[in-house]
C-alpha positions, 0 to 999 in steps of 0.5 A: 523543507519537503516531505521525506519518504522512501524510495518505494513511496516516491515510485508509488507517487510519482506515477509509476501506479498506472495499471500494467507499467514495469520497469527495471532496477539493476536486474529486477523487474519491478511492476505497478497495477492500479486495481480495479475497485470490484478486486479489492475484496479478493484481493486483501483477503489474500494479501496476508499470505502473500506477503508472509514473513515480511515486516509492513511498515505504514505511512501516511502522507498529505498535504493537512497531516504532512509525513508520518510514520504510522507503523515502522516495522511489524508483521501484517496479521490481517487484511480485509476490504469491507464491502458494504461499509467501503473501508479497509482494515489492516491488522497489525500487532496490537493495533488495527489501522482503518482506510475509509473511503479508498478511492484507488489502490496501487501495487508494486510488485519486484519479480511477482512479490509485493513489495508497496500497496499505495492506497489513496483515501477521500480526503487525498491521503496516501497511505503507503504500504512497503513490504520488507 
């Protein structure tokens, strides 16, 4: 039996992550940045505003933990990259869920919103963020 994971999730894994690639579903561009480590900081302090109204729903996929299902569908209260202790922290309603050691992000975006981040840890986990 495969790993069952969303289409969104299945671009972001298949490699559309390379930095500047677009494509287009039906009449939508859709667009995937890896981000370079220096823009992570930036990058998450803003991501609360520009995903705004949308639900976040948490997956984490690996070849020790399988397919879960972290978080199914809450509104994303907060983001931060800690520099210094290099890890990220997403808050969510009543829990805050830690990112250890990312060693790449990815994001995609559909017509300049982001609808997936991919974050790819240490230990070669994706945890894959889709916006909806």
């Amino acid at each position: 039996m495969g790993i069952d994971i969303s289409r969104t999730a299945e671009a972001l894994l298949s490699g559309a992550g390379s930095c500047g690639e677009q494509g287009t579903i039906g009449d939508r561009k859709m667009g995937s940045k890896v981000l370079a480590k220096a823009e992570w900081a930036a990058y998450f302090s803003h991501l609360h505003e520009a995903v705004q109204g949308k639900e976040i729903k948490i997956e984490i996929v690996g070849a020790t933990v399988g397919d879960q299902i972290l978080v199914k569908s809450t509104p994303l209260l907060g983001a931060t990259y800690e520099v210094k202790q290099d890890m990220l922290e997403l808050l969510v309603e009543g829990m805050t869920h830690v990112i250890e050691r990312p060693r790449k992000i990815t994001v995609q975006d559909e017509e300049g919103e982001v609808v997936a981040i991919e974050v790819i840890d240490l230990a070669d986990r994706h945890q894959i963020l889709t916006f909806a």
